[in-house]
N, C-alpha and C positions, 0 to 999 in steps of 0.2 A: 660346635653348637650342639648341645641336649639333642637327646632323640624329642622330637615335637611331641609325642603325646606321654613322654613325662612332663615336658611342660604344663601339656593341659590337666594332666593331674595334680600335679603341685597348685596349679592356677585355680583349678575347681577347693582343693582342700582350703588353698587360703581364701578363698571367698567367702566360704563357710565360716572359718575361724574369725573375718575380720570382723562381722556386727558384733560378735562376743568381746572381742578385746576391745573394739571401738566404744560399746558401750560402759564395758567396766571401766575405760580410760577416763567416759565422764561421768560416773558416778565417783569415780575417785577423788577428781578432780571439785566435783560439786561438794561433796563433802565435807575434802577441805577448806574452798574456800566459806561454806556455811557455817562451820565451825571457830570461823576467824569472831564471827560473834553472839558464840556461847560465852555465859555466864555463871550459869548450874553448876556445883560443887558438890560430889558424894563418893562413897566409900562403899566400894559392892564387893561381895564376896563370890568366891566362887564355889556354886554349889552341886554343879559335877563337870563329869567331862565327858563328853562324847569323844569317841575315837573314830579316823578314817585312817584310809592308809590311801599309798601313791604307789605307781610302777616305779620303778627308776634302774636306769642304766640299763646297758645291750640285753643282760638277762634276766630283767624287767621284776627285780625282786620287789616285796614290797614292803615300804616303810612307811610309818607308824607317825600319824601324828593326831593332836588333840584340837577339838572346839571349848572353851569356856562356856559353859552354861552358867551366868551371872545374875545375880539376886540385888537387886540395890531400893533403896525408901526416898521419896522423895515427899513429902510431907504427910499428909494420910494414905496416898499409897504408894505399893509396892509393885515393883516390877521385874518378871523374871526372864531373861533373854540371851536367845543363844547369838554367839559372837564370831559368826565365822570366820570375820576380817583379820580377828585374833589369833590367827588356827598356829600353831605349833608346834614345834616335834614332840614326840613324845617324852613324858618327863620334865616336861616346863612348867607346866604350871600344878596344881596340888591342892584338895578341896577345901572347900574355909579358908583358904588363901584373899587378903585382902585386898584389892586392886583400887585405887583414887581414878573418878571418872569426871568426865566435865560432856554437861548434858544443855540440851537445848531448854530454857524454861518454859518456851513457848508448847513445846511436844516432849515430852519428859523420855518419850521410848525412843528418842531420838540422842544418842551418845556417844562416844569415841572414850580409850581411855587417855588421862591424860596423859601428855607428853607422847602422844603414839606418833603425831606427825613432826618430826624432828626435820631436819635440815637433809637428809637422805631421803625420807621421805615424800618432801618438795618439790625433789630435782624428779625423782619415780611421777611424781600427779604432772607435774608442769612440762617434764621434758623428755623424761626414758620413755612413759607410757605413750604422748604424742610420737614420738621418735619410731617407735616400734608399731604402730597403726600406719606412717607415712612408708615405713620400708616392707610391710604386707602389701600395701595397696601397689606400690609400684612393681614388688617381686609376682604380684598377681596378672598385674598390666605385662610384663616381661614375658609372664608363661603365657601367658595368650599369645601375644606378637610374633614371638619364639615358634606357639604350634602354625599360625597363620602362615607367617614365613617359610617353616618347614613344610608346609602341606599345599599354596599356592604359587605362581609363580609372580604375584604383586606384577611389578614393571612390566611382564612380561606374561600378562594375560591376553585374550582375546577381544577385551575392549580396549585395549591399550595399543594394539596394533589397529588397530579400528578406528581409532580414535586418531592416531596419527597421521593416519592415510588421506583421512576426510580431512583436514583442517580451516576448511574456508565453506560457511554454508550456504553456500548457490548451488543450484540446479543447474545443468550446461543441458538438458537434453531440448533441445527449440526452442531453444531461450529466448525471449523478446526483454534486449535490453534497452527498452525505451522508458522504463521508471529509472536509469542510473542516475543520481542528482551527484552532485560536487562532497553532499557530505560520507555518502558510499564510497568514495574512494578514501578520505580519512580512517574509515571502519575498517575498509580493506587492508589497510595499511599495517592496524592493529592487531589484527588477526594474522599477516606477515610476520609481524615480529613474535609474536607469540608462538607462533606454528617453530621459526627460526630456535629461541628459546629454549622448545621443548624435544624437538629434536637433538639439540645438542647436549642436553641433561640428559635423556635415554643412551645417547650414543657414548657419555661420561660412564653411564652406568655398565652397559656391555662390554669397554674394554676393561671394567673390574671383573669379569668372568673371562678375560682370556686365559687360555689353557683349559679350562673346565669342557663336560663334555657338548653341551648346548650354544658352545660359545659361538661355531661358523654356523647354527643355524638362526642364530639372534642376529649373525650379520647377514644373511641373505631375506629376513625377512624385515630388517631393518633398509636395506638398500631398496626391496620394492616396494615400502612404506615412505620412501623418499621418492623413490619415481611416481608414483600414483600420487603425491600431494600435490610434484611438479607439473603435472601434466593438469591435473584440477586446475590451477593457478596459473597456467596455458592458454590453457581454455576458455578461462574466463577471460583474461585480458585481450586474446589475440578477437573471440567473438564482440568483445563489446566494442571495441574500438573498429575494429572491423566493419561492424553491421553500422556503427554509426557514419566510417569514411563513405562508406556503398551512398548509405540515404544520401549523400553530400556531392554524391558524382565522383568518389574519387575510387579506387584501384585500392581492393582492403587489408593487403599487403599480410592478409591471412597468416599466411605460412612464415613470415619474416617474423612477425612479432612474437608468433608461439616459439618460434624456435629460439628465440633469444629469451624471454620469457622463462622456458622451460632450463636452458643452460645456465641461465644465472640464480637461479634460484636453487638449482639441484648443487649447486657450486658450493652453494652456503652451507647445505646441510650430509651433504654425502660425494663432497667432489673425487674421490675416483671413480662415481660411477658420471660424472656431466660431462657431456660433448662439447667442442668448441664452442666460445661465447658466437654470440647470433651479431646480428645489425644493431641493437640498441641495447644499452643496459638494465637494469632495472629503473635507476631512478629515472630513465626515460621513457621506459614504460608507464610507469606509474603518471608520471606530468601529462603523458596522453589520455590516460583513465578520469585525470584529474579533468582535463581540458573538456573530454568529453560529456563528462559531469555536470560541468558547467555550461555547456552548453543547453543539454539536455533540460538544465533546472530552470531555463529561456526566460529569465528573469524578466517575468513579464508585468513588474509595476510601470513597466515603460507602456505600455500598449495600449493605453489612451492618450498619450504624447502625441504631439506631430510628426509629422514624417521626418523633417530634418530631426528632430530630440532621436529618433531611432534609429537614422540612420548614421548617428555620432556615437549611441551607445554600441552597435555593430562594428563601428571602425575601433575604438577604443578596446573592446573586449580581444578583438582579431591582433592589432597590435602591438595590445598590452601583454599576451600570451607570447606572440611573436618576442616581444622586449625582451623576457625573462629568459628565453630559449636560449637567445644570443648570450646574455647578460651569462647563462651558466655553462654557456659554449657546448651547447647541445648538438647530438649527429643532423648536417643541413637535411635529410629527408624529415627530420621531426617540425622544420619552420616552414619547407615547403607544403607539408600537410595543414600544416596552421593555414596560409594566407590561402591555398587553395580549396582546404574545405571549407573555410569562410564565405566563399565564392560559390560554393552552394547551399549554407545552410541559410543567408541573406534571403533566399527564396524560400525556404521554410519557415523560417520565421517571420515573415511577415504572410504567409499562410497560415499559420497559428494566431495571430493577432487580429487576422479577415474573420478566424472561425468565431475566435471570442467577443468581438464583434458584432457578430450578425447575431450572436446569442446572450445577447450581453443586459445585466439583471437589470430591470427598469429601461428595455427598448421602449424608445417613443416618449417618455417621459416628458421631456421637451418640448413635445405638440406636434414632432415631425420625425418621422421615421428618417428623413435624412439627415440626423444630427450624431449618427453614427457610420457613415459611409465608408465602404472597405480603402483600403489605404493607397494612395497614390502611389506607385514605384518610382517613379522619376525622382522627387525630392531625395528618397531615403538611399538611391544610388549613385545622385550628386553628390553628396556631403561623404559618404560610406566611399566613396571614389579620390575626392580630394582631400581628405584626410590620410586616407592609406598611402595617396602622393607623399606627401609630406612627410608622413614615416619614412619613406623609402628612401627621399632627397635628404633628408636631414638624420636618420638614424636616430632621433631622438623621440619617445614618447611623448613628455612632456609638451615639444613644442607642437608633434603632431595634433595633441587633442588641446590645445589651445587654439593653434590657428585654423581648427576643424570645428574648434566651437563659435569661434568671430565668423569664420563664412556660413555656416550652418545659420546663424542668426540675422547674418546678411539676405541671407537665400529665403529664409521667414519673412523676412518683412515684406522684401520685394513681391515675393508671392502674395500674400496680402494687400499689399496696394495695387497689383493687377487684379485682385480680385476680392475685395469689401470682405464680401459675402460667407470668405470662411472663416472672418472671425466668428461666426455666428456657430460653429462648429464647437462640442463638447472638446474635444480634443487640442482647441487653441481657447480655453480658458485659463485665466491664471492657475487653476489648481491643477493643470494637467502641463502647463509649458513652464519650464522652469526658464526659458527664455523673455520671459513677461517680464524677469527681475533683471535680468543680463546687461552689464553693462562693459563693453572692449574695454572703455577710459579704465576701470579700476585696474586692467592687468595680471597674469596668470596671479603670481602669487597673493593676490586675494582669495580668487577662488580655489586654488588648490592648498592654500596653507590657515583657511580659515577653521576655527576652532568653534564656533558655535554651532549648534543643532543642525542638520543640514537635510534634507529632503533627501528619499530611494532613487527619485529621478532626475537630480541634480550633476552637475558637473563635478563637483567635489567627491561624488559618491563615485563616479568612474574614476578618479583618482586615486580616491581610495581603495578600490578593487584592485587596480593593479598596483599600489602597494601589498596589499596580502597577497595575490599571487606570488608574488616576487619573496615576499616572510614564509611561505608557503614550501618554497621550494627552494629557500635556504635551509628551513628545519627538514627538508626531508635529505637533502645533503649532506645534514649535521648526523643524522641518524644512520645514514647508508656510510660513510668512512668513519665512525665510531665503533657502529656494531655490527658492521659487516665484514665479512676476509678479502 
């Protein structure tokens, strides 16, 4: 490689020279093709000659050549002009010499002589002169890159180790991960792969410098630019799921998930420096980040529903998460965390729904402030209880949140005929019970395999959730034994 600041001499000189050639390229070019139609016919003589001369060769003598100063009439006047384009060596041309011109009639001082642009010519305006503009500009582009390279260390700057280290933008210092919804952990995901990616291109790069002298210090700050991404990515998983098991009542198994967390990911990008795989993999990490997400995002178009509608949406999500776990033959602490923090966030979430409630836009509307009263539990952990039976007797989703939606609708009614008075309740109107329309006679595969529009807080819609859960965390499957080691 050039010493860099020949480079950047060479790079500075051609910059300089290339508006000049660039320009004469199209002036030349314009020229010829202006001249494509001339008409003007005349006979100029040449009435003297200016002399210049050039350096030429290592001992930079110099030689001798001539401009035509040319005289030519084009009806009553005359016109005298000097012809640089003509310029010549010396001895070419000779005074009173008569040269045949073809001129523009529109601008008479406007001429070439004839036959000057031959078939050599052509290829010089059309091709040599573009040709030799394209190979400055990139021999300019070169000397620059050339000194840049030579005088930075590019890959291997201080933002670049910076940049590596950090690769996931959360904060861990008292983190309250009570904003994480379902779509943050997709985003998460992205920025995994990405971080994954770009490590392994820097790490392609460094063993191009082994033997050189910087090469064992590219790898030790490359090995703590992997631990410091893994531990970020730690941290973030083992606190959020964590903080959310605690809210749940359950044991937040802190230190299991960082440590698994941190081994499989350092795996990816630097494994001889990662310690034994932990309890859980990545992608069961992530299905917890996922699960917690979803929780968190408490999908609350339900929350003017009746009690049984909520308490079938809670069996269904619990589940239907549970389903998928099995379904990808997940580690058993990842389902027992399912049904048992289910078992506490039933109590939160229906303390989320008291709050929005009691605060709820157009209170009293109705003509009675009791037309929003905080929410019964009994119903919502009747139906949330026998349904999670029935998962558990039958191992089947499907049939769980069927026969969890015929009792649920069972347990409505009867409720209502002991007591009138709450159909009178916002919450048991048609446009908040999608059990208004329900009917056992039509049979699951109506409601789960209908294809028309369907309502947020419909039976079909929990259906359909836990189909994407389950798409969900086949594509993240697909992506962990694709592009992972």
């Amino acid at each position: 490689m050039k010493d860099p600041y020949q480079s950047l001499l060479m790079a500075l000189v051609l910059t300089l020279l290339f508006p000049y050639v660039l320009i004469s390229a199209i002036l030349e070019a314009s020229i010829w093709f202006a001249s494509k139609s001339w008409r003007g016919r005349a006979v100029a003589t040449v009435k003297d000659l200016k002399k210049v001369y050039h350096f030429k060769g290592r001992t930079y003598y110099k030689e001798w050549f001539e401009i035509p100063v040319i005289t030519y009439q084009v009806g009553d006047a005359v016109y005298t002009e000097e012809y640089s384009h003509a310029e010549q060596r010396a001895g070419f041309y000779t005074v009173s010499q008569e040269i045949p011109i073809l001129y523009n009639e529109a601008h008479p001082k406007e001429f070439i002589f004839e036959g000057e642009y031959s078939n050599s010519d052509i290829f010089s305006c059309l091709i040599a002169e573009p040709v030799v503009c394209l190979v400055m500009l990139c021999l300019a582009v070169y000397g620059y890159a050339n000194y840049y390279l030579g005088t930075h260390e590019l890959l291997f700057e201080k933002e670049t180790w910076e940049t590596l280290a950090s690769p996931f933008p959360y904060k861990m210092d008292n983190h309250d991960f009570s904003w994480w919804r379902d779509d943050n952990t997709d985003t998460l995901e992205e920025y995994i792969e990405e971080a994954i990616l770009h490590f392994r291109q820097l790490d392609e790069r460094i063993g191009q410098e082994q033997g050189g002298r910087a090469y064992d210090d590219y790898r030790g700050r490359y090995e703590k630019a992997a631990k410091d991404a893994s531990r970020d990515l730690a941290d973030l998983c083992s606190q959020c799921i964590a903080q959310f098991s605690v809210q749940c009542g359950l044991k937040g198994e802190e230190a299991a998930i960082w440590k698994s967390v941190y081994a499989e990911f350092l795996r990816q990008i630097c494994p001889e420096a990662a310690p034994p795989a932990g309890v859980y993999s990545m992608e069961e990490a992530l299905f917890m980040m996922a699960a917690v997400g979803d929780a968190r995002s408490l999908n609350l178009s339900w929350q003017d529903a009746p009690e049984e509608n909520i308490g079938l949406f809670l069996a269904a999500s619990c589940a239907g998460r549970h389903s998928v776990a099995e379904m990808f033959s997940y580690e058993a602490s990842v389902k027992d965390k399912i049904v048992q923090g289910f078992s506490g966030f039933v109590p939160l979430y229906m303390e989320e729904v008291n709050g929005y409630l009691e605060y709820r836009p157009g209170y009293g509307d109705s003509g009675s402030k009791d037309a929003y009263p905080p929410l019964d539990p009994d119903p919502v952990y009747a139906v949330y209880d026998y349904t999670m039976g029935r998962y558990f007797d039958t191992g089947s989703f499907e049939t769980a949140l069927w026969e969890g939606a015929v009792f649920a609708h069972a347990h409505l009614l009867s409720r209502l005929e002991a007591n009138p008075g709450l159909g009178k309740l916002e919450r048991f109107q048609d446009e908040n019970n999608f059990f208004a329309e329900f009917d056992p006679q039509k049979g699951p595969d109506f409601y789960f395999s209908e294809e028309r529009e369907y309502r947020p807080d419909s039976l079909r819609q929990l259906y359909h959730s836990w189909e994407w859960c389950a798409i969900d965390a086949e594509g993240r499957r697909q992506r962990f034994s694709e592009q992972w080691k």
